[in-house]
C-alpha positions as CSV (number, residue, x, y, z in Angstrom):
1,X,6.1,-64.6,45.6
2,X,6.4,-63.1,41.9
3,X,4.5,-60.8,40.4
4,X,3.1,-61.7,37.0
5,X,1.7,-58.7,34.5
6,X,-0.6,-59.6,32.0
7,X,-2.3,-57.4,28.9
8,X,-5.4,-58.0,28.1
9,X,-5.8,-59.1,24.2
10,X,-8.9,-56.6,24.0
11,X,-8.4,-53.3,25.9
12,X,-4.1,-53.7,26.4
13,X,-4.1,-52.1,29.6
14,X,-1.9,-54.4,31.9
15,X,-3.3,-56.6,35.4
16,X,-0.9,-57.9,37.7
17,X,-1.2,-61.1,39.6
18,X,0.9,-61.9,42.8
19,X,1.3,-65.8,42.8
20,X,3.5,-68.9,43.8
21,X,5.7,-70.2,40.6
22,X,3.4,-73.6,40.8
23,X,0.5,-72.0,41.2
24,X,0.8,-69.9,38.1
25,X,-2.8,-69.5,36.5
26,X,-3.3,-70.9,33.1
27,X,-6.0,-68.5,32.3
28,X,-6.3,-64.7,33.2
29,X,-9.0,-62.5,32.7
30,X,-8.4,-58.9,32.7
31,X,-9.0,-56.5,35.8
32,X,-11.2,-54.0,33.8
33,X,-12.9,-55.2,31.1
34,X,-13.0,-59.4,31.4
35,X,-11.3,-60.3,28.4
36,X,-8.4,-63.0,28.2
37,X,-5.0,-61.6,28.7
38,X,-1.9,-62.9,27.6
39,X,1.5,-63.3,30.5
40,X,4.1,-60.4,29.0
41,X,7.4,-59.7,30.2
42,X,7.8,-57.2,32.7
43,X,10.6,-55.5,34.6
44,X,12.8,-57.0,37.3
45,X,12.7,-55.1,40.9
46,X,16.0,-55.5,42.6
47,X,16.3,-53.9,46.7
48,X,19.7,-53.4,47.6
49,X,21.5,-52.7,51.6
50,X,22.8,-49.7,52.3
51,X,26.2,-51.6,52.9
52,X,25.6,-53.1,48.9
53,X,25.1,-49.6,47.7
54,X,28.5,-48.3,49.6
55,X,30.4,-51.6,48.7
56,X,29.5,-50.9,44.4
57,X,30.9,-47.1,44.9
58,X,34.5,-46.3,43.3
59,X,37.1,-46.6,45.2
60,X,38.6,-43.3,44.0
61,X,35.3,-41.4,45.3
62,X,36.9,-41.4,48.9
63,X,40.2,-39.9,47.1
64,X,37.9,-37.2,45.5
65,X,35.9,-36.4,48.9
66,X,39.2,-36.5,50.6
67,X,40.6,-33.4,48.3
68,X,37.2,-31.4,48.3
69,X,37.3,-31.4,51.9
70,X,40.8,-30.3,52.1
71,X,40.1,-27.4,49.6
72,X,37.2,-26.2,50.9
73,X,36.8,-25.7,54.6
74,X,33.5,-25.5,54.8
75,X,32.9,-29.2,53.7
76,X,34.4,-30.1,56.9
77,X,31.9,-32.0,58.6
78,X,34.0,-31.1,61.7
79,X,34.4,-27.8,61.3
80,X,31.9,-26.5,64.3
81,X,33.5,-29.3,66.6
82,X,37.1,-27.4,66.0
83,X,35.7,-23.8,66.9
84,X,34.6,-25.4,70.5
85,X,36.7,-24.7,73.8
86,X,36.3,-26.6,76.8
87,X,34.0,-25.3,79.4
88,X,36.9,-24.5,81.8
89,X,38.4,-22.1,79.2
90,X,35.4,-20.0,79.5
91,X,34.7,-16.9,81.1
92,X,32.2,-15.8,83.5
């Protein structure tokens, strides 16, 4: 369901109302003082997937991790996993 702001013609501070599209009141009072308030315009609220936010990234960011990697060895995410030796390799 929508939420729907409204300002209240005396005081202007904004109420917000959380109803169906049908059941949109006619009339609105306002939360803290009583007085009529008129429906305004508010901001949209958009939620997006993680796979959404990945999919909208430039393709040419993979290209620019690729080369920071490459030039700095640290950034290598597997750079502990390459300093590892198997267990037989070890000495007592």
């Amino acid at each position: 369901m929508p939420t729907y702001e409204y300002r209240c013609t005396s005081c202007g501070r904004v109420s917000e109302r959380t109803t169906s599209v049908a059941d949109r009141p006619s009339a609105v009072e306002c939360d803290h003082c009583g007085a009529a308030a008129k429906r305004i315009i508010s901001r949209s609220a958009v939620r997006l997937s993680s796979t959404s936010k990945v999919e909208k990234l430039d393709p040419k960011y993979d290209k620019m991790v690729d080369r920071a990697m490459q030039n700095t060895p640290l950034a290598d995410p597997d750079r502990l996993l390459k300093k590892m030796r198997p267990l037989s390799d070890a000495s007592d």
